[in-house]
C-alpha positions as CSV (number, residue, x, y, z in Angstrom):
1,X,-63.1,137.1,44.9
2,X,-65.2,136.9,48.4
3,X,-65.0,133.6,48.3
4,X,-61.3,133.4,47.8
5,X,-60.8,135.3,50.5
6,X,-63.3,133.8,52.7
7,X,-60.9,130.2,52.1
8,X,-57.8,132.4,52.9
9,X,-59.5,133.6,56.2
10,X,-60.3,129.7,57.2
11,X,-57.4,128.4,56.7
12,X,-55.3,131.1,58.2
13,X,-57.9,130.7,61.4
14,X,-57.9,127.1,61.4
15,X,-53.8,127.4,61.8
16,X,-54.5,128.9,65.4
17,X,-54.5,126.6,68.2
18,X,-56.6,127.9,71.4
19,X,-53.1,127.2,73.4
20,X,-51.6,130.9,72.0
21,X,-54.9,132.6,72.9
22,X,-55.1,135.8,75.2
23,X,-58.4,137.2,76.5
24,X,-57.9,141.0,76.6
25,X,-59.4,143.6,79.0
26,X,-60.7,146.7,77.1
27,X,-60.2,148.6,80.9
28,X,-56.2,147.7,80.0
29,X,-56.3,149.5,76.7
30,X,-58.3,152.5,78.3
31,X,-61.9,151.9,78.1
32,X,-63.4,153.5,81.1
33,X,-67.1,151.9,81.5
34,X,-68.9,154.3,83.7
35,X,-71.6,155.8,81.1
36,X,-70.1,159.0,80.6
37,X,-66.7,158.9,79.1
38,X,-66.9,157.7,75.2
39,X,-65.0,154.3,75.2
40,X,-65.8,153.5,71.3
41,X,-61.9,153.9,70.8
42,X,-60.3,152.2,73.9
43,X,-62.3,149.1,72.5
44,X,-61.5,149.4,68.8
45,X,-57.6,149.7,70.3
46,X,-58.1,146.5,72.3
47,X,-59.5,144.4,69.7
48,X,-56.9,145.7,67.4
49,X,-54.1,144.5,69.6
50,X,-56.0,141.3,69.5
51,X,-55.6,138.1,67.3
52,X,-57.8,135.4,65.8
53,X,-58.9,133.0,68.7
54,X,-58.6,135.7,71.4
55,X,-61.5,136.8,74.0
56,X,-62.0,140.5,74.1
57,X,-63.7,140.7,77.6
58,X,-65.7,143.5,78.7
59,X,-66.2,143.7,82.8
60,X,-69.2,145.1,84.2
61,X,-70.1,148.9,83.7
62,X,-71.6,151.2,80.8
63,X,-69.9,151.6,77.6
64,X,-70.6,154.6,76.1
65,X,-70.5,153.9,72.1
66,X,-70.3,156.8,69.2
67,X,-70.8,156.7,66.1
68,X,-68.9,156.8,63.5
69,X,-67.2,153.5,63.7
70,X,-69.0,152.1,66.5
71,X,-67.5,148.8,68.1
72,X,-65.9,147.1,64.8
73,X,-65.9,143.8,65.0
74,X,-62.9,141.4,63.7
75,X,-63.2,138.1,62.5
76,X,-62.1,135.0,64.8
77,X,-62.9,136.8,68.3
78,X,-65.1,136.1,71.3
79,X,-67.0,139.0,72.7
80,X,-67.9,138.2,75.7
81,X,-69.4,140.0,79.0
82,X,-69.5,139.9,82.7
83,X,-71.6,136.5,83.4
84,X,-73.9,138.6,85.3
85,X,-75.1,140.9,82.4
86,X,-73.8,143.8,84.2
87,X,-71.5,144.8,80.7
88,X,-73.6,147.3,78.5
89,X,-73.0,149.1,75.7
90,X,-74.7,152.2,75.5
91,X,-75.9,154.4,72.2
92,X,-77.5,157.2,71.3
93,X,-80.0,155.8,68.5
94,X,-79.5,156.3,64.4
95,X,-76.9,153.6,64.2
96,X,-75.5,149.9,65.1
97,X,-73.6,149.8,68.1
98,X,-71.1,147.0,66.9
99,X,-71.1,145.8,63.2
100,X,-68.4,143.2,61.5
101,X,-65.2,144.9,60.7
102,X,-64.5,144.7,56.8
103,X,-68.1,142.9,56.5
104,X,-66.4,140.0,57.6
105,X,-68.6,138.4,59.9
106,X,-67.0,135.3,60.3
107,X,-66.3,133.2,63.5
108,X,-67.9,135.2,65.5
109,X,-69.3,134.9,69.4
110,X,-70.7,137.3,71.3
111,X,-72.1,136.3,74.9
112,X,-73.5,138.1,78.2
113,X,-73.3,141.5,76.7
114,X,-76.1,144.5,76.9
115,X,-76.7,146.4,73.7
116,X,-78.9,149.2,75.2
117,X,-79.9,152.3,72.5
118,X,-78.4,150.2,69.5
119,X,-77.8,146.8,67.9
120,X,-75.3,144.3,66.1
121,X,-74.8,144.2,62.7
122,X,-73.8,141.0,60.7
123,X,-73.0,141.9,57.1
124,X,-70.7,139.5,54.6
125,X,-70.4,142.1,51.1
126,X,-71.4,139.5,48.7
127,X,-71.3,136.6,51.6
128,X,-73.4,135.2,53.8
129,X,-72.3,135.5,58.1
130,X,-70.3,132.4,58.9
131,X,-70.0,130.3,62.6
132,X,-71.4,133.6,64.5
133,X,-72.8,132.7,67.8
134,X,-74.9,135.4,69.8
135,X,-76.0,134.0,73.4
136,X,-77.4,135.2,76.7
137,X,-77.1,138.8,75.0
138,X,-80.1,141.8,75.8
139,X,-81.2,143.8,73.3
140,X,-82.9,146.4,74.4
141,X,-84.3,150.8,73.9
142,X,-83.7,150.5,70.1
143,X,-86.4,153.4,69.6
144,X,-84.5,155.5,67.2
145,X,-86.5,157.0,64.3
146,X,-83.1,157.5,62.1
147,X,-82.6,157.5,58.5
148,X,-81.1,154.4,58.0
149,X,-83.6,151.4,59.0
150,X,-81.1,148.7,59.4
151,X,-80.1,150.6,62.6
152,X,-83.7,150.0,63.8
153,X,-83.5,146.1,64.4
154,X,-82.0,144.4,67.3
155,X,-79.8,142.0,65.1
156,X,-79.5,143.0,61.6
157,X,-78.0,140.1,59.4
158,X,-77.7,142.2,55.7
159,X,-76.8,138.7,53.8
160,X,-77.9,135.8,55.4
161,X,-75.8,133.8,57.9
162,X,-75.2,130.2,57.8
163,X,-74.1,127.7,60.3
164,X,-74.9,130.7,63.1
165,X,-76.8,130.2,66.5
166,X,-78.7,132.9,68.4
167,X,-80.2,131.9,71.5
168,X,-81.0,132.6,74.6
169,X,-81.0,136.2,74.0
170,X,-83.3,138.6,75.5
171,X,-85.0,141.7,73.3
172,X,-87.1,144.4,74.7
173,X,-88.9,147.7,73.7
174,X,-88.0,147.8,70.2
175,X,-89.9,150.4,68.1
176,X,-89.5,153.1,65.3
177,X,-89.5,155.9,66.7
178,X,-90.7,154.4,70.0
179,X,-94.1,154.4,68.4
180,X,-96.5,151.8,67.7
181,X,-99.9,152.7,66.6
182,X,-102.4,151.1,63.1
183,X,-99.5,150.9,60.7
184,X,-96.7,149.2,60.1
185,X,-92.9,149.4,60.7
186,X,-89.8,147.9,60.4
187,X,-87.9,147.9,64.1
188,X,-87.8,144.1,64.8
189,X,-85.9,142.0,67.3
190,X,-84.0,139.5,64.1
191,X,-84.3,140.8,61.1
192,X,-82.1,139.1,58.2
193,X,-82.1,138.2,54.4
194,X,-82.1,134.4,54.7
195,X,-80.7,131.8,57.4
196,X,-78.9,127.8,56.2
197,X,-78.0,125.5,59.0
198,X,-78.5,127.9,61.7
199,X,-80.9,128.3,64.6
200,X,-83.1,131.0,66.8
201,X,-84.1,129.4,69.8
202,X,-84.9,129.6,73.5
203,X,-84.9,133.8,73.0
204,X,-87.4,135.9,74.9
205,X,-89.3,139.2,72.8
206,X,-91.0,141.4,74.9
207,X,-92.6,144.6,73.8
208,X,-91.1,145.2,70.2
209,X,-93.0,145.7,66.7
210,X,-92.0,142.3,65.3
211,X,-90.2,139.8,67.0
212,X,-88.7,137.6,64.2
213,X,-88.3,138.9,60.5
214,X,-86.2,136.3,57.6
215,X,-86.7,136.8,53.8
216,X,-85.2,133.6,52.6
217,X,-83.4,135.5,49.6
218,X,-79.6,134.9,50.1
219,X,-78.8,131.7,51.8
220,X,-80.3,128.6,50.9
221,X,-82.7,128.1,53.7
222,X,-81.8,124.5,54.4
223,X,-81.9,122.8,58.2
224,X,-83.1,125.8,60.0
225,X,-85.0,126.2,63.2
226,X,-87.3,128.4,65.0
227,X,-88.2,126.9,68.2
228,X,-88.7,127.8,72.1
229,X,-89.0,131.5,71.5
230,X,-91.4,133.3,74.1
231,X,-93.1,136.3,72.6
232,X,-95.1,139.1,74.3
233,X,-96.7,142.6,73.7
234,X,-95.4,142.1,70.0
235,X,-97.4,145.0,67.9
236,X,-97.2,143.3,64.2
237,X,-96.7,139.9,63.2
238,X,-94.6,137.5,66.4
239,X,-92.3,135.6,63.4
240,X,-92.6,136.3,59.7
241,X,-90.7,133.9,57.0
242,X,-90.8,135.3,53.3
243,X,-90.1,134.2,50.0
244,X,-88.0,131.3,48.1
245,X,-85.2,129.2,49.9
246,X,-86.8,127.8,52.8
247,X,-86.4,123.9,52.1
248,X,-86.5,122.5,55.4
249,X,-87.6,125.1,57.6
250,X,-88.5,124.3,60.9
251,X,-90.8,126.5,63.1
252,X,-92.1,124.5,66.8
253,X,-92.6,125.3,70.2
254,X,-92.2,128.9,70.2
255,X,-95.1,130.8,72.5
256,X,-97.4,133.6,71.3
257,X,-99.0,135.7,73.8
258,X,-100.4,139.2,74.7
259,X,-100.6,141.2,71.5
260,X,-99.8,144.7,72.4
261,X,-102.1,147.1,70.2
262,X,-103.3,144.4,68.2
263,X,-104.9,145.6,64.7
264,X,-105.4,144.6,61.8
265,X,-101.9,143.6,60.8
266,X,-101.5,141.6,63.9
267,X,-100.7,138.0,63.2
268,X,-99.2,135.0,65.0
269,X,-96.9,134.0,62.3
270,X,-96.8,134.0,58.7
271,X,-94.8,131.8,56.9
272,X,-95.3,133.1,53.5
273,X,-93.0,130.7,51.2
274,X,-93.4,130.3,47.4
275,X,-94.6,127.4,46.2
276,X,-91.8,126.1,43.8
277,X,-88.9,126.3,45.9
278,X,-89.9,126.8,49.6
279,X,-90.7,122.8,50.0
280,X,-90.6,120.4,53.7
281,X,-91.9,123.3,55.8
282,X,-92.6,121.8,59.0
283,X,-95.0,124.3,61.8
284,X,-95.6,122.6,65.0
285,X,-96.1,122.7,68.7
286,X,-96.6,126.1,68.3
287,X,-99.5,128.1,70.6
288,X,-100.6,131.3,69.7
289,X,-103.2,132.7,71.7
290,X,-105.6,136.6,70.9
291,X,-106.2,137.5,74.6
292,X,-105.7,141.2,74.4
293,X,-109.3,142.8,73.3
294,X,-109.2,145.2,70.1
295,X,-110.0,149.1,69.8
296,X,-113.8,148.5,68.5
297,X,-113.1,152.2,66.9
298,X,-110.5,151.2,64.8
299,X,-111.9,147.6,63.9
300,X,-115.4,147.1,64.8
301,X,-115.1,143.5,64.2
302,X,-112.9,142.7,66.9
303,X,-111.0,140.1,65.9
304,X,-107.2,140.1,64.6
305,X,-106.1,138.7,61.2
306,X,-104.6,135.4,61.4
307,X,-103.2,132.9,64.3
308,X,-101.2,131.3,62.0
309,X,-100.1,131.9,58.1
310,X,-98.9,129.0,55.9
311,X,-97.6,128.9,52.6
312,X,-95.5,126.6,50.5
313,X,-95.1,122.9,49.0
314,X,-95.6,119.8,51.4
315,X,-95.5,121.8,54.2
316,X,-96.9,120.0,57.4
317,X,-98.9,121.9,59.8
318,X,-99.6,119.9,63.1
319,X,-100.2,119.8,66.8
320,X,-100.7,123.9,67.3
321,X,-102.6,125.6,69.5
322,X,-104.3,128.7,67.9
323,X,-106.9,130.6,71.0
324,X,-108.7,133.3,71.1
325,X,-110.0,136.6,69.0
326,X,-108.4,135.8,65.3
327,X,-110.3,135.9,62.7
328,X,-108.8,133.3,61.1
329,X,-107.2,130.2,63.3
330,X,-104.8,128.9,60.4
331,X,-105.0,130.7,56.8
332,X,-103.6,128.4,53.9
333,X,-102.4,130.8,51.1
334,X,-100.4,129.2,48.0
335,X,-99.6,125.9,48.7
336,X,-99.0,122.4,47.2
337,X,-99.7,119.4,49.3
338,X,-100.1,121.1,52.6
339,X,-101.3,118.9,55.3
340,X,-102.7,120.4,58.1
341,X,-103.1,118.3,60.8
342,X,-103.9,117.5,64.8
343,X,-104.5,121.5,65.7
344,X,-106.8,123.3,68.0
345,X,-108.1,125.9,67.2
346,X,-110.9,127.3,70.2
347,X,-112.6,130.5,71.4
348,X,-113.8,133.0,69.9
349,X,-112.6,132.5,65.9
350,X,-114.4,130.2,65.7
351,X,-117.6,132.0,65.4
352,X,-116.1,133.9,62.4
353,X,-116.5,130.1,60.3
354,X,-112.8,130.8,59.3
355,X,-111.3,128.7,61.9
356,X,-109.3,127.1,59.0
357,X,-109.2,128.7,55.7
358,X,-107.9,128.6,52.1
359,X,-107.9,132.3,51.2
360,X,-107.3,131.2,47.7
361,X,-109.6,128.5,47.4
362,X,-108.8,124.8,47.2
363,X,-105.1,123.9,47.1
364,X,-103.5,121.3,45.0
365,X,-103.2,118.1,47.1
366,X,-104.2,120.5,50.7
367,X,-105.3,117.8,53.4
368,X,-107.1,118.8,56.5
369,X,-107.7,116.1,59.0
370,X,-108.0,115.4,62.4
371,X,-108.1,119.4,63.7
372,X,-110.3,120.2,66.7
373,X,-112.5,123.4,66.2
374,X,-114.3,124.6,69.2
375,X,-116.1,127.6,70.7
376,X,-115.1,126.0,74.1
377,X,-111.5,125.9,74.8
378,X,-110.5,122.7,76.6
379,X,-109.3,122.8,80.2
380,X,-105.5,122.6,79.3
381,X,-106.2,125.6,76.4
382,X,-108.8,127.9,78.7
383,X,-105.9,127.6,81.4
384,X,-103.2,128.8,79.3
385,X,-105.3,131.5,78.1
386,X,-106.3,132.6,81.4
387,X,-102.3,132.4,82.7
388,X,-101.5,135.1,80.1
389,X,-103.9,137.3,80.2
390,X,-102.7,140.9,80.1
């Protein structure tokens, strides 16, 4: 039934010509944008007034947001800021500050807009997101320690979202709670149940539990990339990539730096696919370096867990920098035909002898060639190290 009326939505949308459309002013339909009066309705009025192709445009001030409905989102809209990220959207912590109106998140683009105390919500019912575009967006003082954990993430995306770009986006201080001590938790900058022909690129993640979080579950994982993220002062693990439909993922040139609190479920990345369906993984270009020293009281060993984790069927690991205080450079878990190629790994891991290592033992068909392991990080490596240092 979704589906059928997923078609119906297209066609309908595709029968609008960008000659009939408006962009609207939420100020003209009573939004007031100075932090104190609640605006949630003026906005829900303006994009109500509004039709498929049109701009809702919000001009610089403070949005205050409540809760219930939050800013509901229609299909076949832009969203779109002042250019000069002054436009912010203010909430209170426990829920989502806009979220897709009938779980339709379809056509969507939202640009230059501040989400500050609260994030967006894609969800599709039984369907993944479709054509949503988030860019030059902040996310940023999602510390709420509410109930519902899908409020706790900068971007949720509740089934997947295909053909979807989010890029240069910026998120910051994003914790349960606000806290971050030795345990885990789930506030995290993306956070989504699987990702097709869709990319996360050129973001920055700056002080947040987990920067990147996808379990490949409900899309089919195909022509996705990860690439030219910037990470800092990430408490947990920078970008983590779970479970089965990840054909063709694609994870290169993203930058690891500055673990904030590291512990013993600090990692790099992990890119934990299965075996028999997560196949043509491809990790590359990628640097991940350990410079921030560990609490000795916590873990005497004074190392972190892994630089980089890598699972899955002919996936190709090559031509990534892995620095500093892991304990393990580049950990091989279940895999088939891995090849792990051309890295560096250098400093101190490598006087833990796991510099590269098959936790399971020997893989089926696992090559590892041509990797440079050394105590002494060359000039190129010791000078990024010492550029990032906390």
């Amino acid at each position: 039934m979704m589906r059928i009326v997923l078609a119906v939505f297209l066609l309908v949308f595709s029968s609008v010509t960008t000659s009939f459309a408006a962009t609207i002013n939420v100020k003209s339909k009573g939004a007031r944008g100075n932090g104190i009066a609640d605006d949630t309705s003026a906005i829900n009025r303006a994009i109500e007034k509004s039709a498929m192709g049109d701009t809702i445009f919000f001009p610089a001030g403070s949005y205050k947001i409540s809760f219930p409905p939050g800013i509901l989102l229609e299909p076949g809209r832009t969203y779109r800021g002042d250019e000069k990220g002054e436009s912010k959207l203010l909430g209170s912590g426990g829920y989502s500050i806009a979220s897709s109106k009938y779980n339709l998140a379809i056509d969507l683009t939202l640009k230059n807009l501040v989400f500050d105390g609260g994030g967006l919500r894609l969800d599709g019912n039984a369907m993944p997101a479709q054509n949503v575009s988030v860019t030059n967006c902040t996310f940023q003082n999602i510390v709420t320690n509410g109930e519902n954990w899908t409020t706790h993430m900068g971007i949720y995306i509740g089934t997947g979202a295909e053909r979807s770009h989010f890029d240069h986006n910026r998120f910051y201080n994003i914790f349960t709670g606000g806290k971050y001590g030795f345990e885990d938790s789930d506030a995290t900058g993306i956070f989504g149940y699987g990702l097709s022909h869709s990319t996360i690129s050129d973001n920055t993640f700056d002080y947040l539990n987990e920067g990147v979080h996808i379990f490949f579950d409900a899309t089919d994982g195909e022509a996705v990339e990860v690439a030219r993220n910037r990470f800092t002062r990430v408490h947990r693990i920078t970008m983590e990539f779970q479970h089965d439909h990840t054909d063709g993922l694609v994870i290169e040139d993203n930058m690891v730096s500055n673990p904030l609190n590291p512990y013993w479920l600090t990692y790099g990345m992990s890119v934990a696919a299965s075996t028999t369906t997560g196949t043509g993984i491809v990790v590359q270009n990628n640097t991940v370096v350990a410079n921030t020293p560990l609490d000795l009281s916590v873990n005497p060993k004074n190392y972190y867990p892994y630089g980089i984790e890598v699972w899955g069927t002919n996936t190709v690991v090559r031509n990534n920098r892995v620095i500093g205080l892991w304990g393990i450079g580049i950990g091989i878990g279940a895999a088939h035909n891995m090849l792990v190629e051309n890295n560096l790994v250098c400093g101190k891991v490598t006087s833990y002898g796991k510099s590269i290592n098959q936790y399971y033992g020997p893989q089926v068909g696992t090559r590892i060639v041509d990797n440079v392991v050394t105590s002494n990080c060359p000039p190129t490596a010791s000078t990024l190290m010492s550029s990032v240092k906390p």
